[in-house]
ROZA-142115 format. One record per residue: residue number from 1; residue in three letters; chain; x, y, z of N, C-alpha, C, CB in turn. Coordinates in steps of 0.1 Angstrom, whole numbers, plus 5000, padded with zeros to 4 digits. Glycine has a CB too. Example, Ala and Ser with C-alpha at 12.3 -4.5 7.8 and 13.67 -1.06 7.14 Angstrom:
 num residu chaine n.east n.north n.up ca.east ca.north ca.up c.east c.north c.up cb.east cb.north cb.up
   1    ALA      A   5132    4943 5078    5123     4955  5078   5132    4967 5078    5113     4955  5090
   2    SER      A   5128    4978 5071    5137     4989  5071   5129    5000 5079    5141     4994  5057
//
This chain:
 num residu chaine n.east n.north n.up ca.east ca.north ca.up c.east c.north c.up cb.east cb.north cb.up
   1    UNK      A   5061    5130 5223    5052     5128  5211   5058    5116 5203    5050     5140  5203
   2    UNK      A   5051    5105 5201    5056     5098  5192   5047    5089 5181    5064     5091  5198
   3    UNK      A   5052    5086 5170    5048     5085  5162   5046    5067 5156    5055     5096  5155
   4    UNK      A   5035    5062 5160    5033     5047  5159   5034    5044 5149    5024     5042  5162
   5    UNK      A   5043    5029 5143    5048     5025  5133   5032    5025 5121    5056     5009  5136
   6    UNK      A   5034    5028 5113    5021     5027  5102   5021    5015 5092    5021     5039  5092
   7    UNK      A   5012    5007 5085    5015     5004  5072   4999    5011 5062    5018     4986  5072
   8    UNK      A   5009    5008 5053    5001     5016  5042   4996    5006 5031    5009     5028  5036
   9    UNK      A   4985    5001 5023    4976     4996  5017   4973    5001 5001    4967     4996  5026
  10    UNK      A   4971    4997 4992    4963     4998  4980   4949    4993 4975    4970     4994  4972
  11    UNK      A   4941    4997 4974    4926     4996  4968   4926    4995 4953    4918     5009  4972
  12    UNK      A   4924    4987 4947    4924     4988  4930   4907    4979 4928    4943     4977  4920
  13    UNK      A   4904    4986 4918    4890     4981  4917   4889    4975 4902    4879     4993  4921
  14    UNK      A   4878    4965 4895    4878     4964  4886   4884    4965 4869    4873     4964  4891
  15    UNK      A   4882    4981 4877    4879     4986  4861   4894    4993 4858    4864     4999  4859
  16    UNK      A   4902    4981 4864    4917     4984  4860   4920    4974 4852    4927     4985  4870
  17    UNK      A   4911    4963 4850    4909     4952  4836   4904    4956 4828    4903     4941  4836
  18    UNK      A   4898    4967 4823    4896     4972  4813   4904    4969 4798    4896     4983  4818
  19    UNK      A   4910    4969 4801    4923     4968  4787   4938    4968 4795    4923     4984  4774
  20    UNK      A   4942    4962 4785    4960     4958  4787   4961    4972 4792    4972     4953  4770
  21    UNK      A   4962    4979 4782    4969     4993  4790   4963    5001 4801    4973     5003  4782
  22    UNK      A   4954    5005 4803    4951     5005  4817   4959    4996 4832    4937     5001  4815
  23    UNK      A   4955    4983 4824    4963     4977  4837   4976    4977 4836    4960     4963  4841
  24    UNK      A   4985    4981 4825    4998     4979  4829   5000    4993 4839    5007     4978  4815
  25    UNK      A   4994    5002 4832    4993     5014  4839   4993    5018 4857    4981     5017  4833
  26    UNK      A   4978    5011 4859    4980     5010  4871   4989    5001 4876    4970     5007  4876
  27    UNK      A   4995    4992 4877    5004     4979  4879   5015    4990 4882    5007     4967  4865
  28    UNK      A   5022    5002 4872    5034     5009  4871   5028    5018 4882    5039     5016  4856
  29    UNK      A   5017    5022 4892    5014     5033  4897   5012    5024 4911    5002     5042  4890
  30    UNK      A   5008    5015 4910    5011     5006  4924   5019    5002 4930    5009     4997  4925
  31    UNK      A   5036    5000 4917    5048     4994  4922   5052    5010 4925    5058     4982  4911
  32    UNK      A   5051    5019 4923    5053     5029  4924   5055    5037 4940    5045     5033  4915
  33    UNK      A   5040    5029 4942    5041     5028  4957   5047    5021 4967    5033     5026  4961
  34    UNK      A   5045    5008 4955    5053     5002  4969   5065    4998 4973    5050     4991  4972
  35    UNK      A   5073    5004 4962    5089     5009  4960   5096    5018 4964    5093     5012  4949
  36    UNK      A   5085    5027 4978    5091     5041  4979   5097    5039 4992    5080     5055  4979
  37    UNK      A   5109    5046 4987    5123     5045  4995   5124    5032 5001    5124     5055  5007
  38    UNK      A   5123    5019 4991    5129     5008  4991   5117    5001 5002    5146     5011  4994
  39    UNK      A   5103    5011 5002    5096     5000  5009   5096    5005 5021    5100     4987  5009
  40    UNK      A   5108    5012 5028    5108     5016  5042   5102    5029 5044    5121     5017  5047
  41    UNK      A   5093    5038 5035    5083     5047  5041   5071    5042 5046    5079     5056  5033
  42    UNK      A   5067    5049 5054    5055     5047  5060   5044    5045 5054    5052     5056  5067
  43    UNK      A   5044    5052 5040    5034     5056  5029   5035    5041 5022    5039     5069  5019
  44    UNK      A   5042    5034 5023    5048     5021  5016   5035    5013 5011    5058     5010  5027
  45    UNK      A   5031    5011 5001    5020     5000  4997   5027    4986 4998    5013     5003  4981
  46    UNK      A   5022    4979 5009    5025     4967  5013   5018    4953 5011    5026     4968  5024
  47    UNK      A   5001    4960 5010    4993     4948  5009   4984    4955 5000    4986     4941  5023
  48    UNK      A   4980    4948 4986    4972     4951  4978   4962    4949 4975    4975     4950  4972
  49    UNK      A   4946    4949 4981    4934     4948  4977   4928    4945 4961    4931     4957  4981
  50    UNK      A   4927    4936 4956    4928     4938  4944   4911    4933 4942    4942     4928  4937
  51    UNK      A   4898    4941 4930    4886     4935  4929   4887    4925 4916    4875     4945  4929
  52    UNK      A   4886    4912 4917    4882     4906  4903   4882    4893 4906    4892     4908  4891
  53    UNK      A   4884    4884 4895    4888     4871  4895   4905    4870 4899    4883     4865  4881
  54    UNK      A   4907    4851 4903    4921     4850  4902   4924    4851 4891    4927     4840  4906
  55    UNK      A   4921    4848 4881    4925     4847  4868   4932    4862 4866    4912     4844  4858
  56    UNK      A   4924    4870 4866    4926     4885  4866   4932    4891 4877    4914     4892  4866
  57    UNK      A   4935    4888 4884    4944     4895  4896   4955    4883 4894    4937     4897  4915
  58    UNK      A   4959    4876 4886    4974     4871  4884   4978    4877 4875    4976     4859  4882
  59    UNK      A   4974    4882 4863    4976     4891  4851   4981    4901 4865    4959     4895  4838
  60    UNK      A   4976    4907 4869    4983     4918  4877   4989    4913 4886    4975     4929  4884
  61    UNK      A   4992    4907 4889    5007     4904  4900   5018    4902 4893    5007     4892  4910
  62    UNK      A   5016    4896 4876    5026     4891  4867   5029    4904 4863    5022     4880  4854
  63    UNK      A   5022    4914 4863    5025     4928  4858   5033    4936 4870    5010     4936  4853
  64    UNK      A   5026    4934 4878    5030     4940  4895   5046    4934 4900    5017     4931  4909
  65    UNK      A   5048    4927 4896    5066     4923  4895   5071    4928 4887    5071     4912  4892
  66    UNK      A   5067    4927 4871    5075     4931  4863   5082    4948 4868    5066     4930  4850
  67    UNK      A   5072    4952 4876    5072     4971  4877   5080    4970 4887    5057     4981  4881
  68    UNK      A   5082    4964 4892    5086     4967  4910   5107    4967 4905    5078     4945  4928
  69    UNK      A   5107    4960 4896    5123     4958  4894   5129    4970 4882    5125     4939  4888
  70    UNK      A   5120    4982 4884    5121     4994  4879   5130    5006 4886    5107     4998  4877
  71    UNK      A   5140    5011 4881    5146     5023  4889   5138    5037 4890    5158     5025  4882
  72    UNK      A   5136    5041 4901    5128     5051  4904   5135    5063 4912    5117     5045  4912
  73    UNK      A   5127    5073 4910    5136     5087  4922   5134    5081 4935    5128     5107  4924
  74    UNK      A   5129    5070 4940    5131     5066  4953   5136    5053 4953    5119     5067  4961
  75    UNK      A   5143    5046 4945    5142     5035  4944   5150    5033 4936    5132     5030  4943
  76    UNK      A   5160    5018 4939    5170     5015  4928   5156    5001 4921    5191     5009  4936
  77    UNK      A   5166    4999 4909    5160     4985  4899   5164    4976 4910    5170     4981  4880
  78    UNK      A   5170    4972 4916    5178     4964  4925   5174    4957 4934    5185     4970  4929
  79    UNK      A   5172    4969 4945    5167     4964  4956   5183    4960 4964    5155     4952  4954
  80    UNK      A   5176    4955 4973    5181     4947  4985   5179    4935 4985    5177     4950  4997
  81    UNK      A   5192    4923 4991    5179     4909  4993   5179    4909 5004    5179     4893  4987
  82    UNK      A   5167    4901 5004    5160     4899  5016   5164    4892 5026    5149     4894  5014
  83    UNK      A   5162    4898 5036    5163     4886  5053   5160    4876 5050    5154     4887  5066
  84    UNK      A   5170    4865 5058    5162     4854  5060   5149    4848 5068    5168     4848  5063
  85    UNK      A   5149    4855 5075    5136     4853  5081   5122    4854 5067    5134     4867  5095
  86    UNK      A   5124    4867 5066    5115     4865  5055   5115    4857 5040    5114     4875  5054
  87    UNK      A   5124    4853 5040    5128     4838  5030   5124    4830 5036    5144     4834  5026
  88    UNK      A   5121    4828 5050    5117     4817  5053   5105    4814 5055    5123     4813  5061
  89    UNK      A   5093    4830 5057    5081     4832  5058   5075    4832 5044    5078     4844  5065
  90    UNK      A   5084    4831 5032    5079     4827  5021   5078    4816 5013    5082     4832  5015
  91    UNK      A   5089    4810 5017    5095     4797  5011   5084    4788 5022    5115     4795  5013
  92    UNK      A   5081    4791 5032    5069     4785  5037   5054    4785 5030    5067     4791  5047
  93    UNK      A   5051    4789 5021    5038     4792  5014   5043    4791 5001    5031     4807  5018
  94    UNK      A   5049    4788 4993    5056     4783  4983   5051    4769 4981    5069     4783  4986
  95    UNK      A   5043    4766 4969    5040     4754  4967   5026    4752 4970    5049     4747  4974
  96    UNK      A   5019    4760 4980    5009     4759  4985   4998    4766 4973    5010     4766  4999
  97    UNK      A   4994    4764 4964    4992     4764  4950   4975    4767 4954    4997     4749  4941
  98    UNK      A   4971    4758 4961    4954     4759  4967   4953    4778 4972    4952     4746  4985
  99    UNK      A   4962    4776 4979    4958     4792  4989   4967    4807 4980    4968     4791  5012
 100    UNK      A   4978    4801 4975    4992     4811  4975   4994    4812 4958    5009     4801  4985
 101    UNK      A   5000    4822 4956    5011     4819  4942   5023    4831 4945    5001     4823  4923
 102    UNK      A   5032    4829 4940    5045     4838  4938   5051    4840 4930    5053     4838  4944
 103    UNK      A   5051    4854 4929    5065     4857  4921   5070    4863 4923    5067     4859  4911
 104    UNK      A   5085    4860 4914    5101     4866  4921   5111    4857 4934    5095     4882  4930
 105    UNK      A   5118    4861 4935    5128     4855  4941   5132    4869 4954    5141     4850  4928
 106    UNK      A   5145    4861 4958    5150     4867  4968   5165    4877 4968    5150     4857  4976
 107    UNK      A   5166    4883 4958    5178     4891  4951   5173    4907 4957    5178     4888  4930
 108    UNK      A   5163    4907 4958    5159     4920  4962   5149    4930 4952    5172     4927  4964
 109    UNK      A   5146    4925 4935    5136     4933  4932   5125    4935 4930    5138     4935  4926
 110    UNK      A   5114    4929 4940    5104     4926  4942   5103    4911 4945    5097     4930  4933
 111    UNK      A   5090    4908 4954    5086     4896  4954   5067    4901 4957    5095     4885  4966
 112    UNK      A   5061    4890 4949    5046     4894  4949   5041    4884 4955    5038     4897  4936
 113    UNK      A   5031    4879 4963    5022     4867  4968   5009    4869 4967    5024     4863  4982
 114    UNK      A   5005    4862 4958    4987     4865  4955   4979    4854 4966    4982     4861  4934
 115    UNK      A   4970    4858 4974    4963     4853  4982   4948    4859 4989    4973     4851  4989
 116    UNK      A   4937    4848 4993    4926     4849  4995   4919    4860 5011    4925     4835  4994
 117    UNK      A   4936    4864 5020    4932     4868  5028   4947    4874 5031    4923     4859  5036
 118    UNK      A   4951    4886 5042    4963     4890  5040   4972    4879 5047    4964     4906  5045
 119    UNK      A   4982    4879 5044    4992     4865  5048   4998    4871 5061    5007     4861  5034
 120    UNK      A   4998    4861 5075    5002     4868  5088   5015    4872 5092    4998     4860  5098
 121    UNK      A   5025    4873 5079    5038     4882  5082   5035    4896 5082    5051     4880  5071
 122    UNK      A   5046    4902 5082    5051     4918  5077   5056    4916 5064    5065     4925  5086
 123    UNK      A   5052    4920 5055    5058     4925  5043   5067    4934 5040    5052     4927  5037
 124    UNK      A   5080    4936 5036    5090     4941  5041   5099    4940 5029    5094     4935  5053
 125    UNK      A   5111    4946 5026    5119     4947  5018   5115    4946 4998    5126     4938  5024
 126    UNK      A   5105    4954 4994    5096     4951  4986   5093    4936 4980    5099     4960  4978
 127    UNK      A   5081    4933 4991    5075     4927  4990   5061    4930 4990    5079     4919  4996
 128    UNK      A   5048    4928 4979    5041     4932  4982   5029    4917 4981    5041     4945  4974
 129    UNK      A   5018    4921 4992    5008     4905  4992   4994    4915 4986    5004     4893  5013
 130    UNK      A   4996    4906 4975    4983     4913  4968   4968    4902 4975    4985     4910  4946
 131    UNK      A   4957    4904 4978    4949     4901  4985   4934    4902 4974    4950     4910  4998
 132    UNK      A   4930    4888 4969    4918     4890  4960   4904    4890 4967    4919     4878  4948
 133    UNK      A   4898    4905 4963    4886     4902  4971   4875    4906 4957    4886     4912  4987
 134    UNK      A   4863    4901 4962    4849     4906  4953   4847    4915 4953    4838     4903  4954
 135    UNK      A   4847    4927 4963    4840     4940  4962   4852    4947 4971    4823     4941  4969
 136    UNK      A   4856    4961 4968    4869     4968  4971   4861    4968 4990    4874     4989  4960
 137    UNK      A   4850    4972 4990    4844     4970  5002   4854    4963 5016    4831     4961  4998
 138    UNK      A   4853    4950 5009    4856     4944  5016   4868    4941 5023    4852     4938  5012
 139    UNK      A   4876    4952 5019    4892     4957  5023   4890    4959 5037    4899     4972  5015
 140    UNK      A   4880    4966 5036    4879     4974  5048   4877    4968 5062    4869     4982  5047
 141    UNK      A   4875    4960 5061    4877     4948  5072   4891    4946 5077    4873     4934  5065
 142    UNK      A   4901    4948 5068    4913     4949  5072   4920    4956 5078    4918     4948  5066
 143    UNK      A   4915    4967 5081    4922     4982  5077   4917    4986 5094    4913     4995  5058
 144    UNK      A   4929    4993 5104    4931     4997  5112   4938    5014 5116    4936     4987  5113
 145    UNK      A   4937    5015 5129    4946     5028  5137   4959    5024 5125    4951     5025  5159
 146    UNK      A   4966    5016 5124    4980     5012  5117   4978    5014 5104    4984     4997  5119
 147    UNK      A   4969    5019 5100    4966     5015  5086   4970    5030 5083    4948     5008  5082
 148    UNK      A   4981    5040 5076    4982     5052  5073   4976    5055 5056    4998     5054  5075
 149    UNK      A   4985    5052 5048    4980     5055  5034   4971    5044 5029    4993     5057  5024
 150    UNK      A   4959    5049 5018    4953     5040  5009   4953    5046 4999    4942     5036  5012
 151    UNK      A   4964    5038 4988    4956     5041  4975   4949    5038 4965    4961     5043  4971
 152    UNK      A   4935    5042 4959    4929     5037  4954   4927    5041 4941    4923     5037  4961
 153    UNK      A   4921    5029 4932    4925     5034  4917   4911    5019 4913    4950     5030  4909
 154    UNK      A   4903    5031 4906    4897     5045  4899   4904    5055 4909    4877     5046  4899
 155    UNK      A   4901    5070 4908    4898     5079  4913   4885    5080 4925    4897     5087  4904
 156    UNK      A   4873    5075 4912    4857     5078  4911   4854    5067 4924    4849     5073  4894
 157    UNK      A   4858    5059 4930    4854     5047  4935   4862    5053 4952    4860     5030  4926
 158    UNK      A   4869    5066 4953    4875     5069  4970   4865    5077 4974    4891     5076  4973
 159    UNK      A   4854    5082 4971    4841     5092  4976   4833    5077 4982    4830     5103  4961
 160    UNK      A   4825    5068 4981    4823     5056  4987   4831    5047 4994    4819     5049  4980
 161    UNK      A   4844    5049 4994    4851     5043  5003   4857    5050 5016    4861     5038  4995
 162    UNK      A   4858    5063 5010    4867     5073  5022   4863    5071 5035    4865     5089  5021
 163    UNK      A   4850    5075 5038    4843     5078  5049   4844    5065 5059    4829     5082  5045
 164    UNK      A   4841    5052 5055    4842     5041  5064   4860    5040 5064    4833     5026  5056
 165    UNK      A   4866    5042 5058    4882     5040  5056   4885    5051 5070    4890     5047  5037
 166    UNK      A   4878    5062 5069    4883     5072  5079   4880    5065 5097    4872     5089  5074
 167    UNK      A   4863    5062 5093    4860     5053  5107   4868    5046 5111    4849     5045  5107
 168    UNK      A   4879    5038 5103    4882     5025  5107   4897    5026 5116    4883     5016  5092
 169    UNK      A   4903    5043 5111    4913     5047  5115   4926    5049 5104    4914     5039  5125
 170    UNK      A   4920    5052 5089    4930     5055  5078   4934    5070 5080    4924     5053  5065
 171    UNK      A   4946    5070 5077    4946     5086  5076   4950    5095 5063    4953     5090  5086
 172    UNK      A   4950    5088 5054    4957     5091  5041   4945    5087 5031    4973     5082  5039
 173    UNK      A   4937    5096 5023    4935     5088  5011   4939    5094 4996    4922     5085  5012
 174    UNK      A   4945    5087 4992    4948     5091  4978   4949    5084 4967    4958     5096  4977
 175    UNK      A   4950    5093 4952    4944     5087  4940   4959    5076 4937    4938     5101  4924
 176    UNK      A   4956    5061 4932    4971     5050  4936   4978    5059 4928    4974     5031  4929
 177    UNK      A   4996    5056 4933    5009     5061  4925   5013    5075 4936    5003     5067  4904
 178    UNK      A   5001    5080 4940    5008     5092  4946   5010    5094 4962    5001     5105  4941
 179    UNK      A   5011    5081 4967    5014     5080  4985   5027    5089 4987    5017     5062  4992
 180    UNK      A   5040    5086 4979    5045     5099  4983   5048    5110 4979    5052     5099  4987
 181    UNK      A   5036    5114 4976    5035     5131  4971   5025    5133 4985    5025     5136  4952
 182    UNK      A   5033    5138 4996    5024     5143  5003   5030    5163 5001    5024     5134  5020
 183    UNK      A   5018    5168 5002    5014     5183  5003   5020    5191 5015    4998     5185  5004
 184    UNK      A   5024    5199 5013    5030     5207  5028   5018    5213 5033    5043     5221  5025
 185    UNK      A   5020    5213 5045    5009     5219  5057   4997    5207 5058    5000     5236  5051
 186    UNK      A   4997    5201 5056    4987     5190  5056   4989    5181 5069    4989     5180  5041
 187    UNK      A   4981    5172 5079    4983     5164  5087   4990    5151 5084    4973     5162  5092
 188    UNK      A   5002    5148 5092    5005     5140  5092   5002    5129 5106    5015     5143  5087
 189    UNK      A   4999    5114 5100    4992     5100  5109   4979    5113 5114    5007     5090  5126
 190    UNK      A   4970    5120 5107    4959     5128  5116   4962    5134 5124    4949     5122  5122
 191    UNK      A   4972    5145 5123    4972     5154  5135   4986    5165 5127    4976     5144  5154
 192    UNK      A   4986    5171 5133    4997     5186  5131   5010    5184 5136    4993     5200  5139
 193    UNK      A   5018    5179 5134    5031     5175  5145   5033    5187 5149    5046     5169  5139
 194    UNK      A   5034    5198 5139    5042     5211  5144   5036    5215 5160    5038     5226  5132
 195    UNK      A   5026    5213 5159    5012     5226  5165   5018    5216 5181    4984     5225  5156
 196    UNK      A   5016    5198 5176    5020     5194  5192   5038    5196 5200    5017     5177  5192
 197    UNK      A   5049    5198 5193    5059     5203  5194   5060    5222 5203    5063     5201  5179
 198    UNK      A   5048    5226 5205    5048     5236  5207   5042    5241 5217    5045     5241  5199
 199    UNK      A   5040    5247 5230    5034     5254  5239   5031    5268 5236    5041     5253  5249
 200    UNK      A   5012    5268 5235    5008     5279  5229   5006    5287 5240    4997     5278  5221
 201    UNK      A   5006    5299 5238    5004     5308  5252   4993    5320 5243    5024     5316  5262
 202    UNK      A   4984    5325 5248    4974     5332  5247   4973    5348 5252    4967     5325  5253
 203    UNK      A   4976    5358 5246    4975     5371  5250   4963    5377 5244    4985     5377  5247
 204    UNK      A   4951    5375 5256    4935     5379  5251   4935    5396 5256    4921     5367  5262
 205    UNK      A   4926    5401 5247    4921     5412  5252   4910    5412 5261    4920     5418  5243
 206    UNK      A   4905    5422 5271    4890     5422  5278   4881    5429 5269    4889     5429  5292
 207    UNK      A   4870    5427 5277    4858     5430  5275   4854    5449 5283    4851     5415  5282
 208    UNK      A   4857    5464 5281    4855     5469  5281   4841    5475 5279    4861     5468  5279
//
């Protein structure tokens, strides 16, 4: 039995511009995600769906850094820095001002890249590519078998999203901030690990 590498995703919808605090709010429930255990869980929010304008999804990525360089029960303020490789998959799109923007550096406590479509690296060592789309809908285009956690924020907006998320091969959905609070007894990647670890044997009674 083995268990195929996952990544995991965020959904945030409009009406997280509602007011400054709301969005700082969500911003602290996103980095929250994507800080867990330094980025290396499976649950990891890596690529961020964001619904609005650029204007408004740079307000949240300026916020979405600020959070990420936060000490957490999974997570130092710190970080790691980053590979070079991936310094070099960034420092490549750097400057590119038409398609790209960034923030943060390479010390290790976040780096954010706001962009029109998801950028063709791995995001890795908290790094998160926030992705601006018009309708949360349209995430879903993205989203694969690989695709484990989504979190989405409203609440009210994952009853219209679940069901095509499920088709597409998600297996997680939850309200943003809580990818790792998973529940005991629950499936994990869609399936029971325990139940496949095990050879069931059957002692039926007859039919008298």
């Amino acid at each position: 039995m083995a268990f195929d590498p996952k990544t995991s995703i965020s959904m945030i919808g409009r009406e997280a511009f509602e007011n400054d605090a709301t969005l700082a709010q969500v911003a602290e429930r996103a980095a929250t995600d994507a800080t867990l255990i330094e980025q290396q869980a499976c649950a990891s929010s890596r690529f961020q769906f964001v619904e609005g304008t650029v204007e408004q999804v740079d307000r949240y990525c300026a916020l979405l850094y600020q959070m990420m360089g936060v000490e957490r029960m999974f997570c130092t303020a710190e970080g790691r820095p980053l590979p070079n490789t991936l310094r070099a998959e960034i420092d490549g799109i750097r400057g590119m001002d038409e398609y790209y923007r960034v923030w943060g550096d390479y010390r290790g406590a976040g780096v954010v890249i706001r962009s029109d479509e998801p950028v063709d690296f791995h995001p890795d060592g908290r790094v998160v590519n926030v992705v601006v789309v018009p309708d949360l809908a349209d995430a879903i285009g993205y989203v694969n078998l690989a695709t484990q956690t989504v979190g989405i924020y409203p609440p009210v907006r994952k009853a219209a999203l679940r069901d095509a998320l499920a088709c597409a091969g998600v297996q997680r959905v939850v309200d943003i901030g809580n990818a790792g609070a998973v529940e005991r007894g629950l499936p994990h990647d869609g399936f029971y690990p325990l139940h496949r670890f095990m050879r069931w044997v059957n002692d039926e009674g007859g039919q008298w």
